[in-house]
N, C-alpha and C positions, 0 to 999 in steps of 0.2 A: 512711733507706734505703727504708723503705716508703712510697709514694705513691699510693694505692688510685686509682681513676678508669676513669668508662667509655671504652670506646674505639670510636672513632665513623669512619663512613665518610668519611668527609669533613674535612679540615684537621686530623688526627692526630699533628702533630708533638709534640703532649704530651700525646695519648689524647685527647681533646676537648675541641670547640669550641664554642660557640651559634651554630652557624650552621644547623642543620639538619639536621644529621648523621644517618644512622640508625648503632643500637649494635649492635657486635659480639659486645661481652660488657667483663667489667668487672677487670681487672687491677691488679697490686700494688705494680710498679715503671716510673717515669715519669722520661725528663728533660724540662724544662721548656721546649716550643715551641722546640725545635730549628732550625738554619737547613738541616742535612742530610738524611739519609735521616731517619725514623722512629726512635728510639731505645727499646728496651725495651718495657713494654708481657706482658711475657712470662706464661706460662699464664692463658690467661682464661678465668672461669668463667661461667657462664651460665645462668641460673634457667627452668623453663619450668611451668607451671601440671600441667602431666600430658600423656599422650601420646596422641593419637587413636586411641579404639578400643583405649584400654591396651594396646597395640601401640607396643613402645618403635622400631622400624623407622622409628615415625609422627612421632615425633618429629623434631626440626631441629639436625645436625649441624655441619653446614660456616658456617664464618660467612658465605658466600652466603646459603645458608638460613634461618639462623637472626636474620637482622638486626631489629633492631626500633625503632622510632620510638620517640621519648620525647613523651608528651605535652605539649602548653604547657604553660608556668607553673609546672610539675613541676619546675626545673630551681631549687636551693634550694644555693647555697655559702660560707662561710668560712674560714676557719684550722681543722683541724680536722675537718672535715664537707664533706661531699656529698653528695648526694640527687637524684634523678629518678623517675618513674615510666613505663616502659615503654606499649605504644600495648596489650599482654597485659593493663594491668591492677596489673603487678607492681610494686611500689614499691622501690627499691634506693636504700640509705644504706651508707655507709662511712668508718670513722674511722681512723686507725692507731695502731700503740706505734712503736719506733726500726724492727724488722725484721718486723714484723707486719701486715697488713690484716685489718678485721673490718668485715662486712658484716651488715647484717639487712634481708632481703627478709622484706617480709609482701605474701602474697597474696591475691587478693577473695575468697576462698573457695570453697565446691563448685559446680560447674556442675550444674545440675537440670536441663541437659536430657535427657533417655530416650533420644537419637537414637543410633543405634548407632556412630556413630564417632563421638560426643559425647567429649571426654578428660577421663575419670573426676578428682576432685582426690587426687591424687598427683605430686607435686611432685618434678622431676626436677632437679639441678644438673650440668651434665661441666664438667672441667677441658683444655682445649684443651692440644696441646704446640706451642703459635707465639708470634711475636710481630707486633708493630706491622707490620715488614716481612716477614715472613715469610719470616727468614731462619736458620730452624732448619734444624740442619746432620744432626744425630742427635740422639735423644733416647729415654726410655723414660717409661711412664704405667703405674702401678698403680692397682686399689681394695680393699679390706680390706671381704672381705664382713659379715665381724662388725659392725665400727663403722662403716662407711662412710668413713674415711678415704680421701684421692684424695692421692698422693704420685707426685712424678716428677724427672727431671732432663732436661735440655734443655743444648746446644751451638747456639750462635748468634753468628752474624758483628755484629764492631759498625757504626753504623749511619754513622758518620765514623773509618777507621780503618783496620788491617789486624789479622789473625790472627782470633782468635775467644774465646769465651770460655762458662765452663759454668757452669748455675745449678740450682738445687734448689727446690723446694715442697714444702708439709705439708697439706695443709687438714682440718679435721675442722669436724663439724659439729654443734647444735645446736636443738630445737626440734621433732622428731618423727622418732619409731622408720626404723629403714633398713627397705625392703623388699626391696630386690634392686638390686646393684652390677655392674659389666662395662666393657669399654674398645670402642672404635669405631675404625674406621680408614674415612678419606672419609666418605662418605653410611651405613657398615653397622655398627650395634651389636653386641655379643656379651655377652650372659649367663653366657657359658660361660669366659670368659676373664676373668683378672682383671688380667693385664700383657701389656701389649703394647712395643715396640720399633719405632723411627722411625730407619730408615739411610741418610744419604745413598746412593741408586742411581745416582746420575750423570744421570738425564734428567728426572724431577721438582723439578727443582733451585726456588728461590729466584727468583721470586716464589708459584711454580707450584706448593708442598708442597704432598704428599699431606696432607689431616688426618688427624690422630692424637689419643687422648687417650683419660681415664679419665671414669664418671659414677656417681652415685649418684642412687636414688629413693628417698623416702620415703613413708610413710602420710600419711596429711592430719595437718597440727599442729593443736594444740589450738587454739591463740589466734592461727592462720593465719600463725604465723612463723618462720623457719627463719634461726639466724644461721652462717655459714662465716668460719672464722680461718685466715688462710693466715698460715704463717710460708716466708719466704725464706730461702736463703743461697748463699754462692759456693761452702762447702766442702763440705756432704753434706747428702742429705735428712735424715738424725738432726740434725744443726744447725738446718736449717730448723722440724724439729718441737721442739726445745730450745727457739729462739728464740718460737715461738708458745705453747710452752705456759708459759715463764718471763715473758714480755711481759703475756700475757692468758690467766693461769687458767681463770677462770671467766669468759669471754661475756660479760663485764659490758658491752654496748655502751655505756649512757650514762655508766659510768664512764671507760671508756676514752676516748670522744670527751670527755670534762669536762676530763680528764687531757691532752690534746691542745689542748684549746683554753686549758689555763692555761697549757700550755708556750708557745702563741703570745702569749698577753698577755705574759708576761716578756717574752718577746723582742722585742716591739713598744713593753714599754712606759717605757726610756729617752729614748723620746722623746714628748714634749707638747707640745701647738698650744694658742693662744689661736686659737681659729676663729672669733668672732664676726664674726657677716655674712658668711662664705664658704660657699659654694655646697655644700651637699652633695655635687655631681661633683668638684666641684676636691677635697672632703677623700677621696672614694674613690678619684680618682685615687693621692691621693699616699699611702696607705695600703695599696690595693693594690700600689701601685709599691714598696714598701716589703718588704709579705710575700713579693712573687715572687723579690725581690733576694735573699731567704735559702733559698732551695730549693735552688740548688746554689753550689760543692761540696758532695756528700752523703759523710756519714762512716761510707766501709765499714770501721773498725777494726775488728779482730776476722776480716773475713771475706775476705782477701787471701789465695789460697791459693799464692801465685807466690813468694813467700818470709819469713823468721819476720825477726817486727823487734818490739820495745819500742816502737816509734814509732808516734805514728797513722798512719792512712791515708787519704787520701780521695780521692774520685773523683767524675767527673762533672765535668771541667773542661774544658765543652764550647762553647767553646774559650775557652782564656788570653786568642788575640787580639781575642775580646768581649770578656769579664771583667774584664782588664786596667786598663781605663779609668774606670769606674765601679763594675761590682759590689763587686768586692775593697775601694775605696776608703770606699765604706760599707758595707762587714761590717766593716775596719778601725773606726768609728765609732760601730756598734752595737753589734758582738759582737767587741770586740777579743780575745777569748780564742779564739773558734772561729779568727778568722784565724789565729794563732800557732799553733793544729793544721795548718791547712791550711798554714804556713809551714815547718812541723816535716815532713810528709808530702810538700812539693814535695823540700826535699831530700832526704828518705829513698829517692824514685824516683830522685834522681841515685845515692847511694849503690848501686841494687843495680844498674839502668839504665844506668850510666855518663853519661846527658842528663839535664835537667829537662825536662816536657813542655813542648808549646806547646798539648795538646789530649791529654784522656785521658778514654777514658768505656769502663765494663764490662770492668774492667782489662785494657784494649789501648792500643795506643799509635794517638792518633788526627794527623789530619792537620795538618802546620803549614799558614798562612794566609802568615804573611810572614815578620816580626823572632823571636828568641827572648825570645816578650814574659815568660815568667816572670823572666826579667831585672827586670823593670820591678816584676812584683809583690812580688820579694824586697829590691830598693831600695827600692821603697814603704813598704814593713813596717819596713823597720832603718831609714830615716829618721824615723819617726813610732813608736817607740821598741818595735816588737813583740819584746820579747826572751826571754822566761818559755820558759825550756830550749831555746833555740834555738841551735843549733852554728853560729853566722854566721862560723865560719873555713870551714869546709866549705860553708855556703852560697855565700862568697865562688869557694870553687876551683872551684862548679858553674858559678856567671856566667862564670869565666874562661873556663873548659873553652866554654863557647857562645861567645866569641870566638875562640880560638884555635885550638880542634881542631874541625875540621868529622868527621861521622859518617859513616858507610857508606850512610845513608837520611835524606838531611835531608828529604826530604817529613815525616817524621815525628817528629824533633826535631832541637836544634839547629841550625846556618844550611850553606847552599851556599854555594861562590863564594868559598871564604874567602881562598882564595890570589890571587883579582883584585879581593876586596876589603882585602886590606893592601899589596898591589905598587900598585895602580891607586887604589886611594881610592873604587869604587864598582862596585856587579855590573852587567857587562856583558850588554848583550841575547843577544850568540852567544859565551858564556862556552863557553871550555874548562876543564871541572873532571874529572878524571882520579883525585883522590880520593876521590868521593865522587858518590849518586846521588840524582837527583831532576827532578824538574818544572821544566822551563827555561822557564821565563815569569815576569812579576812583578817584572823587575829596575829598575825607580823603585821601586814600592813597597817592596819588599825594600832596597832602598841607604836609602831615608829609614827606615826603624825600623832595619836594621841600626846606622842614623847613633845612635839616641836611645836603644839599646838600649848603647852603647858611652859614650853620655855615663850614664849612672843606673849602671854598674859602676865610672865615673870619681866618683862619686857617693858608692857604700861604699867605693873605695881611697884618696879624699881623708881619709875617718873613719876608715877602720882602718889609714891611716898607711903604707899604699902607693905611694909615691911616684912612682916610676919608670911603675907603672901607669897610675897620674892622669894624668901626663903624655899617655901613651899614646893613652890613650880618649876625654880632650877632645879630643885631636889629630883623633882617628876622627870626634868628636861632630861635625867642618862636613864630614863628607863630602857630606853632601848637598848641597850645593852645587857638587858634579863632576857632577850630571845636570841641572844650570841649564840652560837655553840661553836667552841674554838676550834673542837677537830674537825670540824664537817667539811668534806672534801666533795670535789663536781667534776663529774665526768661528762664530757662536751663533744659532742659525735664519737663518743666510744672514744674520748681521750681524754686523761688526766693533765690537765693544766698546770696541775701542780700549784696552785690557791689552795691555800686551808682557812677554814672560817667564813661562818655564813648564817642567817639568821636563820630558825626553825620553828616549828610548832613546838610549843609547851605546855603542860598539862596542867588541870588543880593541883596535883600532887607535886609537882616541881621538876619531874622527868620531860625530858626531850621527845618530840615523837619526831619525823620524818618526813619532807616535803623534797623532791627531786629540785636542790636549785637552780635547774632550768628549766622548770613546767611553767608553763605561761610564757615562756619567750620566746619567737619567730620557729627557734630550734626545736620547740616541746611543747604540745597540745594549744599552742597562742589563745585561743579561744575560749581558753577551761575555765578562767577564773573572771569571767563577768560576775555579773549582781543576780544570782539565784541559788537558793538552796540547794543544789550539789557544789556550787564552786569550792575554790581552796583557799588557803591562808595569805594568799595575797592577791592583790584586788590589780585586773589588767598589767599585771610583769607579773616579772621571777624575782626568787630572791636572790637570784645574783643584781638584780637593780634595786631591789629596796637594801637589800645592806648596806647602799654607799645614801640612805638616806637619812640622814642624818647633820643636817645646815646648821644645827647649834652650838657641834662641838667637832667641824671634820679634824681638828687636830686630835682628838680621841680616838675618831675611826682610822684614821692614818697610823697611830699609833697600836693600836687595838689590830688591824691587818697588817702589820707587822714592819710598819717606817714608812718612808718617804718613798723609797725607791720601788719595792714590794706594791704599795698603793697607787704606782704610776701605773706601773705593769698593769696591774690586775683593773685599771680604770682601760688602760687603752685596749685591754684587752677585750673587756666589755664593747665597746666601741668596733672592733675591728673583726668578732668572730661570730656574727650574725645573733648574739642576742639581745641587741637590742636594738629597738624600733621606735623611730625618733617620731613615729605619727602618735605617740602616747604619751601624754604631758611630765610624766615622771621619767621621760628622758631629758629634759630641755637643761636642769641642771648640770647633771654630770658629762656635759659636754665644757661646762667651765670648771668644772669642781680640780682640774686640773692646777687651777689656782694655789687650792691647796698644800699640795705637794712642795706645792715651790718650780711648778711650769708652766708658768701662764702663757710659756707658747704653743706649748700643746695647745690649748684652751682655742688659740687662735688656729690652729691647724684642725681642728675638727669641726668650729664654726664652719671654715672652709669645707671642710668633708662634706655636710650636707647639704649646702648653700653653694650652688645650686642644684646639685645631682638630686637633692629630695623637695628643695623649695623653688621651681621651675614655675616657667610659663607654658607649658604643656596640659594636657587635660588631665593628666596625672600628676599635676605641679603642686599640688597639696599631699602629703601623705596622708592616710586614711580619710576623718572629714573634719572640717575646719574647727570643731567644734567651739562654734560661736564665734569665733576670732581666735581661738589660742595658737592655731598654725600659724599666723600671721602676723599675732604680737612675737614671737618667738624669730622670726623670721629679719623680722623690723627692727627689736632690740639690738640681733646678733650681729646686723647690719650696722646698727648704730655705734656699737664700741664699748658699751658701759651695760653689761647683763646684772639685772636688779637680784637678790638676795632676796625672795619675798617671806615679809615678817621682819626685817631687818635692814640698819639704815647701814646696807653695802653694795656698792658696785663696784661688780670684777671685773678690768680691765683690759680689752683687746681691740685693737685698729678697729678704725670704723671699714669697710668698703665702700669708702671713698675717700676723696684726698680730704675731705673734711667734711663735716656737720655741724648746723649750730641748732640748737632751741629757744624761744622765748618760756621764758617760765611766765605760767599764769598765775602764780603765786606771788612774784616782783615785781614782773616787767623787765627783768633781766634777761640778758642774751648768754647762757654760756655755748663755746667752742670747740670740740674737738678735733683736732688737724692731725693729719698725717704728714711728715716731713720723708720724703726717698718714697712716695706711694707710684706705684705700678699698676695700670688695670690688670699685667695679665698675674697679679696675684702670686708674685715668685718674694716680694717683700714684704711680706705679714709678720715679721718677729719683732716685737721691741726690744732696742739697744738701747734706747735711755728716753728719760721722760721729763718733762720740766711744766708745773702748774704757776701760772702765770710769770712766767719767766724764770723760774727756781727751779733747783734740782725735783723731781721725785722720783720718791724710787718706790714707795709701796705698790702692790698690785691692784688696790682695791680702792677707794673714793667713797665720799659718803653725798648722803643728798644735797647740798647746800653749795658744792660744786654747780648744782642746775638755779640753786635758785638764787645764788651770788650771781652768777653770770662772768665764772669762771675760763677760761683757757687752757687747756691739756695739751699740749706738743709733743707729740710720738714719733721719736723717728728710726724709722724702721731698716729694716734691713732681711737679706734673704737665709740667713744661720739663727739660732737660740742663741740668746745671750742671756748674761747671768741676770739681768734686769728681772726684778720682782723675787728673787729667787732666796733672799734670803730669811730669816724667821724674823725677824724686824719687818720683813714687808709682806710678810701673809695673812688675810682676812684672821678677824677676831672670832676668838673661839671661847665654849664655855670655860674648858679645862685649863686654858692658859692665861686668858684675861678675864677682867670683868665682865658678863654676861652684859651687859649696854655700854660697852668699849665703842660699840659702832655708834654710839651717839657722839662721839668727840666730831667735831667738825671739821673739814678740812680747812677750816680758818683758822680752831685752835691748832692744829697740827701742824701749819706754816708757821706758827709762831713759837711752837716748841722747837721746831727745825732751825729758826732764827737765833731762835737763842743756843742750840749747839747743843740741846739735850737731848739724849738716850730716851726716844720713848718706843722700847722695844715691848712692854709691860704698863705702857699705860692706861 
């Protein structure tokens, strides 16, 4: 829960960035590089050498004010650790426990100048009551003149969302005697007060608060150092000071951060590289992409004040319709046990909720994007066998409930449209819905995830022996193909590409309206189709990228765009002619969907394409912003060699970058391995020429889960041409139209054993 980091002017979406930024001050709770407002962020403290003319008036208040540069080079981070030094001088490190940040500034010591407003060395820290966006609503700030203690509580809006939510601080400090404590409101300190109170007045509102907040000064430290432990929490400031003093006793900074940083080596170190001769960028990439992938969901158990449950909880799932697709799929693979919390916690929000999110951060209910993709992440889970005290009968009635019963607010969970999405087979651009209320736009995008969100519930009802259901949801699963329109043709800088066929706006009436499809991509207005009442019919792309979305049945869409060869073109073309933008999670697929075709070396030459030129070690090494981890999970995966199918138990096949990779599965204890045989660092041998899982031929393109959690062997040996490996329709990913809709649940242990015995399982 505790995320310490400074917070900087500049590109703040996860408290900061190296880009430049000057520091506001330095805070305890982060979500990670957001794509919305600013998230969290909240009370930050801020160190200052003393005050000019020991005149604490002299001192700098407002984060206007008080901003400061961080010098070069200063700027020092891993798992565990942060560090920088202010343009002041002051040096700022901070590590955390679960609900705790602990800071130790040391500063240059005494200023020897005589000058009369020279500011004596007495060391001043305030605790600010804002946050990132400055959307504190009310709030109160105390200091405890004995010990210097700075305690407070804060209400603040979230930062993708509605309603609000309250939080608490403790901080105490360590390192030299108090000399005099007081609270400040704006630019004006006080001495004489030790609590102050922050009220919404109705015309200082949000961006515009007044500051407010508490401060402590001290005497000069002996060995110029001064450490602050702030403990958080949701329930009360006495929790927030429990949790800080249970977490971190005694101050121990380098214990504490030792204690942080072995917690990250666990948790990073199921997995191992053979990296000889790879590039130090390429192994930081996929490492970092690795640690950002675990940052969130964060686990508030314990501090949910909204109602009492035995069950964890967690938060920060900002948002599902990132997550969805990659993060979830490798926490499932790293830390299969945190997922099954996070599994156990989505339905527990249905329980008291009546919805599962589609987005939740600072226990509010945050915005939907499109599908109600935790659909997708709790098929995910029950297909790849996440079970440890999981109530999957009640998970089951939550997926239903997001088909069947639409809410009073689908902006913020479960779906719209439901009643002209089971009469009509797909949501209408000038939908009448009288049940329920929401944001009328997005109806492509919405009709294709609603489509794949009704196949993955078709998914658990095939396994949990639902029949009627099954039926049902496959049915549901082509609706996407009611927002076809076969002639639609796209003109792309004033040229015809010569592609026909494209998804479009459709009416109550059953007439076609007109979306340019290349609005929303890099090429065409990019920016038009956020989440507000002008946007258009599909939600951050075009519909040259949602037409190819469609995971449950691409042997349909391949066919449907007119064969194999047609669907190559018209995917690489997407890829190669600036519309698309891989910093949007509804690219990460169709960089393998190549699979399908029957090219999974394409698949592997585009991994490459944007690895590294889009996922670098530069300050631009992320496209757009991380949001949450999903640039990172995507980064890691594509590195790793086996890209997951989220909702479905498949992965698509391509070289890892590097001569091999193994995992322990935390679900056996098994090791599986994938090796590259003829691997190259400088990346001229990415094609697979043949494949052999544990010493046998293979030739499909695809693997299912049980590869990781046998503690299987994949040997890929590569080569610098395409070869026909993967290429034929016996070895292309299952699809609804050609096989059984949970084809992917066959295991690749039954399927060595059909291979052994010399059977044809082109249709099994």
């Amino acid at each position: 829960m505790a995320k310490s980091s400074p917070d900087s002017t500049d590109d703040d979406q996860g408290g900061f960035a190296t880009d430049g930024g000057a520091v506001t001050g330095f805070s305890h709770m982060h979500d990670s590089g957001t794509g919305g407002s600013q998230s969290l962020g909240n009370f930050q403290i801020f160190p200052q050498l003393g005050c000019p003319g020991d005149d604490v008036t002299r001192c700098k208040w407002t984060k206007n004010d008080r901003t400061s540069n961080y010098t070069d080079g200063s700027v020092k981070a891993h798992p565990g650790y942060f560090a920088l030094t202010l343009n002041t001088s002051i040096q700022a490190e901070m590590t955390v426990a679960n609900r705790t940040a602990l800071y130790r500034f040391t500063f240059p010591g005494n200023n020897a100048s005589s000058a009369s407003d020279a500011a004596p060395y007495s060391p001043l820290l305030l605790a600010d009551l804002t946050d990132l966006p400055n959307s504190r609503i009310n709030g109160t700030a105390q200091s405890d003149p004995k010990t210097g203690r700075l305690s407070g509580t804060g209400i603040f809006s979230p930062s993708f969302g509605v309603g609000s939510y309250v939080l608490h601080f403790c901080a105490d400090f360590k390192g030299a005697s108090v000399r005099r404590t007081g609270v400040f409101d704006n630019n004006r300190p006080s001495t004489k007060n030790n609590i102050i109170n922050a009220v919404d007045d109705g015309i200082d509102g949000s961006p515009e608060i007044l500051p407010k907040g508490s401060w402590v000064q001290f005497n000069a430290p002996e060995n110029n150092q001064i450490l602050a432990r702030v403990g958080v929490s949701f329930i009360s400031v006495d929790q927030a000071c429990s949790n800080a003093q249970t977490e971190i006793p005694d101050f121990d900074f380098d214990g504490t951060r030792q204690s942080a940083e072995d917690a990250w080596r666990k948790k990073l170190s199921v997995v191992s590289l053979n990296a000889t001769g790879v590039s130090d960028e390429i192994q930081e990439v996929f490492w970092s992409g690795m640690y950002r992938s675990m940052l969130s969901p964060q686990d508030y158990t314990g501090e949910n004040y909204l109602w009492n449950s035995s069950e964890p909880y967690y938060d920060s799932y900002y948002c599902i319709w990132d997550s969805f697709r990659s993060i979830h799929p490798l926490i499932t693979l790293l830390d299969p046990y945190s997922q099954t919390l996070m599994v156990r916690s989505l339905i527990d929000i249905y329980r008291h909720l009546g919805k599962l999110p589609d987005c939740r951060m600072s226990l509010c209910k945050g915005f939907t994007q499109g599908g109600s993709n935790a659909d997708i992440v709790l098929a995910d889970s029950y297909l790849k066998g996440i079970n440890q005290d999981v109530d999957w009968a009640t998970g089951y009635e939550a997926v239903v409930s997001d088909a069947e019963v639409e809410p009073a607010n689908w902006d913020v969970e479960g779906r719209g449209g439901l009643e002209s999405w089971k009469s009509l087979g797909y949501v209408p651009t000038d939908d009448y819905d009288p049940k329920g209320s929401g944001t009328h736009t997005r109806s492509i995008s919405r009709t294709v995830e609603y489509a794949y969100d009704d196949f993955c519930i078709a998914e658990m009802a095939q396994r949990m022996g639902h029949t009627a259901d099954y039926l049902k949801y496959t049915g549901r699963a082509g609706n996407w193909q009611n927002m076809y329109l076969a002639n639609q043709t796209s003109t792309v800088n004033g040229t015809d590409p010569g592609f026909v066929g494209f998804l479009q706006p459709r009416y109550l009436n059953q007439t076609f309206g007109y979306q340019d499809p290349t609005l929303c991509s890099p090429l065409n207005d990019f920016t038009g189709c956020y989440l507000n009442p002008d946007g258009h019919e599909t939600y951050e792309g075009s519909s040259w990228l949602y037409t190819f979305f469609v995971p449950q049945d691409m042997a349909a869409l391949v066919k449907t765009l007119g064969g194999k060869e047609k669907f190559i073109d018209r995917l690489t073309y997407l890829h190669t002619s600036g519309l698309l933008y891989i910093g949007d999670e509804q690219a990460f697929l169709p960089v393998f969907q190549f699979h399908y075709g029957g090219r999974p070396a394409l698949s592997s030459h585009f991994a490459h394409y944007y690895i590294p030129s889009q996922f670098n070690t530069t300050n631009v090494g992320i496209p757009g912003n991380d949001d949450s981890g999903a640039m990172g999970s995507f980064s890691t995966l594509a590195m790793m060699g086996l890209w997951p199918v989220s909702g479905q138990n498949v992965y698509l096949i391509t070289p890892p970058f590097f001569p091999s990779v193994s995992l322990k599965s935390g679900q056996t204890g098994r090791t599986a391995t994938i090796r590259n045989i003829n691997f190259d660092s400088g990346y001229k041998n990415i094609y697979i020429q043949s494949a052999t899982l544990n010493g046998k031929p293979y030739t499909k393109n695809w693997i299912t889960h049980d590869f990781w959690t046998n503690g299987d062997t994949l040997e890929l040996t590569l080569g610098p041409k395409e070869s026909s490996w993967g290429q034929a329709d016996a070895d292309l990913p299952p699809s609804l139209s050609t096989t059984n809709a949970t084809t992917a649940n066959v295991t690749n242990t039954e399927i060595g054993e059909l291979i052994a015995e010399g059977l044809n399982i082109l249709n099994f």
